[in-house]
N, C-alpha and C positions, 0 to 999 in steps of 0.2 A: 641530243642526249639529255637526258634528265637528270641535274645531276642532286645526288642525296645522302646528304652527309649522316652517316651509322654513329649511335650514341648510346654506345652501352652500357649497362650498369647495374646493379641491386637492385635500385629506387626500392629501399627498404626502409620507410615508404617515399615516393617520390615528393619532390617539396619545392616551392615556387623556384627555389634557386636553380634548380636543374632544367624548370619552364625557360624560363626567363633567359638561363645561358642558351641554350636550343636557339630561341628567339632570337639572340641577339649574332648566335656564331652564323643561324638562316639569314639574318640580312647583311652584316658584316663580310661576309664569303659569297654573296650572289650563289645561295643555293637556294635549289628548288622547293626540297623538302629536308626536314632532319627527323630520323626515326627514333625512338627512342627503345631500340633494343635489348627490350629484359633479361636480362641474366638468369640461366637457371641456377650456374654453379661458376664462380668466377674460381679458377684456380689458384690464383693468387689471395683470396681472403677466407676470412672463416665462415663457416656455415651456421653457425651456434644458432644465431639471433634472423637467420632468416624467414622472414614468412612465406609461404607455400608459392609456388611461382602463379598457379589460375588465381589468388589474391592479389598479389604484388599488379600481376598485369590488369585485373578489374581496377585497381586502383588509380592505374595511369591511364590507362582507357578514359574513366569517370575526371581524371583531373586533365587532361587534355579535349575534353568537350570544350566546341568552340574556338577553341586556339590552332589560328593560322597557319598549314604548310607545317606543323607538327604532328606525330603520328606515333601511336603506340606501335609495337613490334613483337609477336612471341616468334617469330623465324626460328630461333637456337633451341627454342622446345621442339622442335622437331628434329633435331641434330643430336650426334651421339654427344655425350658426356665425356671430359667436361667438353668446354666449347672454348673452344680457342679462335681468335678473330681471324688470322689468315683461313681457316678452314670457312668462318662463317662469309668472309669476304669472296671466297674464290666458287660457292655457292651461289651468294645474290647473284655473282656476277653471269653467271651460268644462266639464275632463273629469273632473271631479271637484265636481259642484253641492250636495252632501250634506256638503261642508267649506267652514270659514271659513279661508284660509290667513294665517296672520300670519310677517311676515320677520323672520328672526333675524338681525344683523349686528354686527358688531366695533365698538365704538367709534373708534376708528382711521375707519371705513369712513364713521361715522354724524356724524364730523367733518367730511368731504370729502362731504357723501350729495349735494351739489349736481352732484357729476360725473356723477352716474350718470344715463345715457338714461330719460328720463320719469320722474322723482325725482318732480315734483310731481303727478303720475298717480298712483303710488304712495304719495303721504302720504294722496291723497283716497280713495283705495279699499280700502286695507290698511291691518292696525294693523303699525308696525315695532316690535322691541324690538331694543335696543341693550345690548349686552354691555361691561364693561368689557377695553379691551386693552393695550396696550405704552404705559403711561401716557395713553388717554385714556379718558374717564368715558366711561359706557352710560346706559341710562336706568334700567335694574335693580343690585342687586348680587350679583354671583356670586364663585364661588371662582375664584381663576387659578391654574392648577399653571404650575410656572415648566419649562414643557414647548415642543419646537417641531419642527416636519418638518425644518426644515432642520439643527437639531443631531441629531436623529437619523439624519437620512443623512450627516451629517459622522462621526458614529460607528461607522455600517456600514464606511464605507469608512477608517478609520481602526482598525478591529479592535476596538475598543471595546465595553461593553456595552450594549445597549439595554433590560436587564430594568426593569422598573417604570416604564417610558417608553410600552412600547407592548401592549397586550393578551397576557400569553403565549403564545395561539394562534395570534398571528400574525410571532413570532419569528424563525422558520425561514421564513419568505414574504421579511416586508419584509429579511432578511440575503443572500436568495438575489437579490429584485430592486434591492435597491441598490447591490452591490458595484460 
């Protein structure tokens, strides 16, 4: 089994912090790969400030070149709306029977996990790892870069720099789609 930890989220726009935790929960957890599963529409946040999802996804595409056993994801763009992870999990696992999927999520996320549509569906079928976030515990411990989407689109549009916040590569992208 191949196993491959699902890491979903906005990445509006994606930013080394979200590289890096990837990287670290892929070798921390002896996973094979971690996919980083765009979000069309997360039901739990707002939509105001999102950018279009064929951007969001070029953008992690572009900042995930070259980095190891990470992998962009639009899977939920092909799924109804919104998208909910037991539905998206109980899919992979369908069209994809050669992996074990384990769910990555925020602490934050893994403190409220009772909200979430068939939560206890998902403790009995999947293993979950919990990250630490915005002051609350994970089940693991990783590095937190004190990094976020939304300080860095307050900085595009503010003239500001965004170097060492968000992949070089994708500099010239996320300045041209955030302004």
């Amino acid at each position: 089994m191949i196993r491959t930890g699902i890491f979903g989220g906005s990445f509006n726009p994606i930013h080394n912090g979200h590289i890096a935790l990837a990287q670290s929960i892929l070798r921390q957890c002896d996973l094979d790969e971690v996919w980083l599963m765009v979000s069309p529409l997360n039901p739990l946040k707002q939509q105001s400030e999102l950018l279009t999802d064929t951007l969001r996804f070029e953008l992690v595409q572009k900042a995930l070149e070259g980095v190891e056993g990470v992998k962009a994801s639009d899977y939920e763009f092909h799924m109804p709306k919104p998208s909910y992870s037991w539905n998206t999990l109980q899919h992979l696992s369908s069209d994809y029977p050669d992996r074990e999927f384990i769910l990555l999520i925020g602490g934050d996320n893994w403190a409220h996990f009772e909200r979430w549509r068939h939560w206890k569906d998902i403790l009995r079928n999947y293993r979950v790892i919990a990250y630490p976030r915005d002051n609350y515990q994970g089940t693991i411990n990783c590095p937190l870069l004190d990094v976020s989407s939304t300080e860095i689109r307050r900085r595009v549009i503010a003239g500001e720099s965004i170097e060492g916040l968000v992949p070089a590569a994708i500099i010239p992208l996320v300045q041209q789609y955030y302004q």
